[in-house]
C-alpha positions in Angstrom: -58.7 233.0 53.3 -61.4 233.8 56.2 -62.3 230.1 55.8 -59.1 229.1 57.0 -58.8 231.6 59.5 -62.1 230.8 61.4 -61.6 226.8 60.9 -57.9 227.8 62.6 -59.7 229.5 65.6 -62.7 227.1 66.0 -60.5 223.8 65.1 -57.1 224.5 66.6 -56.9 223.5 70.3 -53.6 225.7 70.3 -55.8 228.8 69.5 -59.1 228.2 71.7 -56.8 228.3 74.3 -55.2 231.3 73.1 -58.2 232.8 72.8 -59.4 232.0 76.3 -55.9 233.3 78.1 -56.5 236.3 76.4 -59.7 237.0 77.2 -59.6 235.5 81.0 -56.0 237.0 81.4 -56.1 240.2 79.7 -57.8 242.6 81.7 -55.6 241.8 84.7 -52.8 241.7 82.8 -53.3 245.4 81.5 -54.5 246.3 85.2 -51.1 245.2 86.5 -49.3 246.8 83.6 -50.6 250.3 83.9 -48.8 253.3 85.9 -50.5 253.3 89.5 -53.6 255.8 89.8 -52.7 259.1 91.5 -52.7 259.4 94.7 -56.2 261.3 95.6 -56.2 265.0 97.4 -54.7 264.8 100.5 -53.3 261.1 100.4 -49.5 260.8 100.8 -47.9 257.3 100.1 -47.7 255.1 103.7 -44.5 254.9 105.1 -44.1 253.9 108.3 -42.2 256.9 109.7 -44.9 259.5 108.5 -47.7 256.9 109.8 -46.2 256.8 113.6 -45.8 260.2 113.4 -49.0 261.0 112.3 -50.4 258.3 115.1 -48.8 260.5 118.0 -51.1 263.5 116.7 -54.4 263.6 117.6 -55.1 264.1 113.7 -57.6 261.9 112.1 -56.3 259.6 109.9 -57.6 257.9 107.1 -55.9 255.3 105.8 -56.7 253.6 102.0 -55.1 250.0 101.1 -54.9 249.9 97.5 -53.8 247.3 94.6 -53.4 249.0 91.3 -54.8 245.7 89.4 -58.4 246.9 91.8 -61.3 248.5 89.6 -62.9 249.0 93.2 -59.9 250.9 94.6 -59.9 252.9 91.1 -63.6 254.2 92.1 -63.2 254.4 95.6 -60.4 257.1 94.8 -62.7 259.2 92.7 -64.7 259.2 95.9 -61.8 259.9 97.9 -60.7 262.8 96.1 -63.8 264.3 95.6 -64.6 264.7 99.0 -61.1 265.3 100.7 -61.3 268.4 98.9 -64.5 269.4 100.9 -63.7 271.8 103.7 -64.8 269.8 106.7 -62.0 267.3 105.6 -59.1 269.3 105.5 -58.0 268.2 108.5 -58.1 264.6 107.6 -54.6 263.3 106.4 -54.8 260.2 104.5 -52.2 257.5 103.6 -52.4 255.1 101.2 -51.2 251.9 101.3 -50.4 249.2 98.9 -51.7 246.2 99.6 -49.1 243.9 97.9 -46.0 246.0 99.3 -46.6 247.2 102.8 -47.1 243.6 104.0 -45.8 244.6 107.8 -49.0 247.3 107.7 -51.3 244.5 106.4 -51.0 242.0 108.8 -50.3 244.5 111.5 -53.6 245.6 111.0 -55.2 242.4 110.0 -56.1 243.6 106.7 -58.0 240.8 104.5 -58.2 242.7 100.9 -57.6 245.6 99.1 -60.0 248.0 99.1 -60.1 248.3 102.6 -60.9 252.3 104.5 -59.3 252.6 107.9 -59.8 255.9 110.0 -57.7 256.4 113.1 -58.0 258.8 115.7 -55.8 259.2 118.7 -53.5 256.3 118.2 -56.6 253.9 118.0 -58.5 252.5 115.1 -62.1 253.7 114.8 -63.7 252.5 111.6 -63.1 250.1 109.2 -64.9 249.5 105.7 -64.9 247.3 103.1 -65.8 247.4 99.0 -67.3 251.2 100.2 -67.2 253.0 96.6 -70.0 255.8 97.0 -69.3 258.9 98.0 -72.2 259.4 100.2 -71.0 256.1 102.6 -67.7 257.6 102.4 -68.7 260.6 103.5 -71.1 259.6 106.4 -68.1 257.0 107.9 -65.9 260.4 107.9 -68.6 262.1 109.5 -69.0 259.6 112.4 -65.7 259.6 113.3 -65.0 263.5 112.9 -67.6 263.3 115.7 -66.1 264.1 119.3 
């Protein structure tokens, strides 16, 4: 019975191919499948109402483009809400958006992948990041532009 089974998965063009959809397309099939990751302290979900209104504030703004199918984005919002609870951040307000849905906020702000930090202050961008996933490089582009 094995016999058969193995010369079935090592003969059969049918199931190598099978076997290499599976194993290529599986992970990003369960990454697109799954309920999207909470949003992280402080983070409401980008609108664009609440993000021109929170542009006419002089509020600092972080803003978080997401994909739920990222394993980046998942570790850069354990980052996220790890330090957004940290006092000197409560007055950060952060939006996150999704970088497959909010297409007008994407190419408004030239956005090239997911994963992607911006922080605005005072109606203007004033740092960008990329790929940023520890908490420490996180934490020192908050600092820099908490700076007056």
């Amino acid at each position: 019975m094995l016999g058969r089974i193995w010369r079935f998965f090592t003969e059969s063009p049918l199931a190598v191919g099978l076997v290499v959809v599976v194993g290529v397309a599986g992970p990003r099939l369960y990454l697109n499948l799954r309920p999207p990751d909470p949003l992280p302290a402080g983070f409401t979900d980008y609108t664009p109402d609440a993000f021109t209104e929170a542009m006419a504030t002089d509020q600092t703004i972080l803003v978080d483009v997401y994909a739920s199918w990222c394993p980046t984005c998942k570790v850069q919002h354990l980052a996220l809400d790890t330090l957004l609870k940290e006092p000197r951040f409560a007055a950060v307000r952060g939006f996150r958006v999704d970088f497959e849905d909010d297409v007008a906020f994407v190419k408004t702000h030239r956005v090239v992948t997911q994963s992607t930090l911006l922080i605005f202050r005072e109606g203007k961008e004033i740092s960008r990041s990329v790929g940023l996933t520890w908490a420490e490089d996180i934490r020192r582009q908050l600092d820099t532009a908490l700076l007056p």
